[in-house]
C-alpha positions in Angstrom: 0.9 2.5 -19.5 -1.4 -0.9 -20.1 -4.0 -0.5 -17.8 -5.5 1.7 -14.7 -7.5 0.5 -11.8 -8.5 3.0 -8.9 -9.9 1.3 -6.2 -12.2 3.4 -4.0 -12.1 1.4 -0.8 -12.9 4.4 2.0 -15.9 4.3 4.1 -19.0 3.1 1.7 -16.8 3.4 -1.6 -19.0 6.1 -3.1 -16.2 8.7 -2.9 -15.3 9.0 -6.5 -17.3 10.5 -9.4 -17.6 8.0 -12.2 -18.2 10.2 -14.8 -15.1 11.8 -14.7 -12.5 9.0 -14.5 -10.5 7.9 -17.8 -12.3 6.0 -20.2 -9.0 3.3 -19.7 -9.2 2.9 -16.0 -11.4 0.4 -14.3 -13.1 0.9 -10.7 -13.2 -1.7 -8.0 -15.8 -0.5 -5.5 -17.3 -2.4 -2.9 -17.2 -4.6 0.2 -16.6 -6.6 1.4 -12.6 -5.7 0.6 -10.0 -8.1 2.4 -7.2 -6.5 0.6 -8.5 -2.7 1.5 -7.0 -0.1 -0.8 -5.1 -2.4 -2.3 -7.8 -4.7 -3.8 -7.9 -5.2 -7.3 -3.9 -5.4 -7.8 -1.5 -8.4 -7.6 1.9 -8.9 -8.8 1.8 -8.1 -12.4 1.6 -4.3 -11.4 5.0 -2.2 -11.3 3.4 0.4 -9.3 1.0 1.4 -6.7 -0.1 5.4 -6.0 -2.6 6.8 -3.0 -3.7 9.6 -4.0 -5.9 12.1 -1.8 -5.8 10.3 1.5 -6.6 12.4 4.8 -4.8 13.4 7.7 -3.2 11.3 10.4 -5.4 11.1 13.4 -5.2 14.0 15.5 -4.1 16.6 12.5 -5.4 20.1 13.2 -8.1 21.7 10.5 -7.8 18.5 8.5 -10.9 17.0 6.9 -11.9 13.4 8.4 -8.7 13.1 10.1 -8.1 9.2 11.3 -6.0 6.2 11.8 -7.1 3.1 10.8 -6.6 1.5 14.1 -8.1 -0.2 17.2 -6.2 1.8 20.2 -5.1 5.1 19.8 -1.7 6.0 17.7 -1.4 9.7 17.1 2.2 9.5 15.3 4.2 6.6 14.0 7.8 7.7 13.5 9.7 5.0 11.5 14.0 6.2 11.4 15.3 6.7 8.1 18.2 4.6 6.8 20.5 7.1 7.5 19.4 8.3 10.9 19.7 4.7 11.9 22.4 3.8 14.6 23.5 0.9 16.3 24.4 1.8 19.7 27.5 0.0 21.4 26.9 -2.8 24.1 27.5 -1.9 27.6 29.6 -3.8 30.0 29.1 -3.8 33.7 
């Protein structure tokens, strides 16, 4: 692994204890952050984890449960590959 960079983009980026990140990993903190959680990366990087996100909007006994969104979405269901199904036209 060459390199490490945790970006703490959530509310006022404070939610992270300095002191006990590794010595090889660098912060990016801040706003204003056009790229959100992913600021900081581009595409050199082979990987991207989120780690210790909340719950969807609406998630019973979850802390700070949200979506980041104007209107209200409760559940976006995307189909899987394999669930997905064409079905056949209609005539009439």
């Amino acid at each position: 692994m060459d390199e490490i960079v945790i970006c703490d983009a959530h509310y006022k980026s404070n939610n992270l204890d300095i002191e006990a990140l590794p010595a090889h990993a660098s912060l990016v903190r801040g706003s204003p952050m056009e790229l959100f959680m992913m600021q900081g990366i581009d595409d050199s990087f082979d990987a991207a984890l989120f780690v210790g996100y909340h719950a969807r909007q609406g998630t019973r006994d979850a802390v700070l449960c949200h979506s980041y969104t104007e209107i209200p979405i409760s559940v976006i269901v995307l189909p899987s590959a394999a669930a997905r199904r064409t079905s056949p036209a209609r005539s009439g």
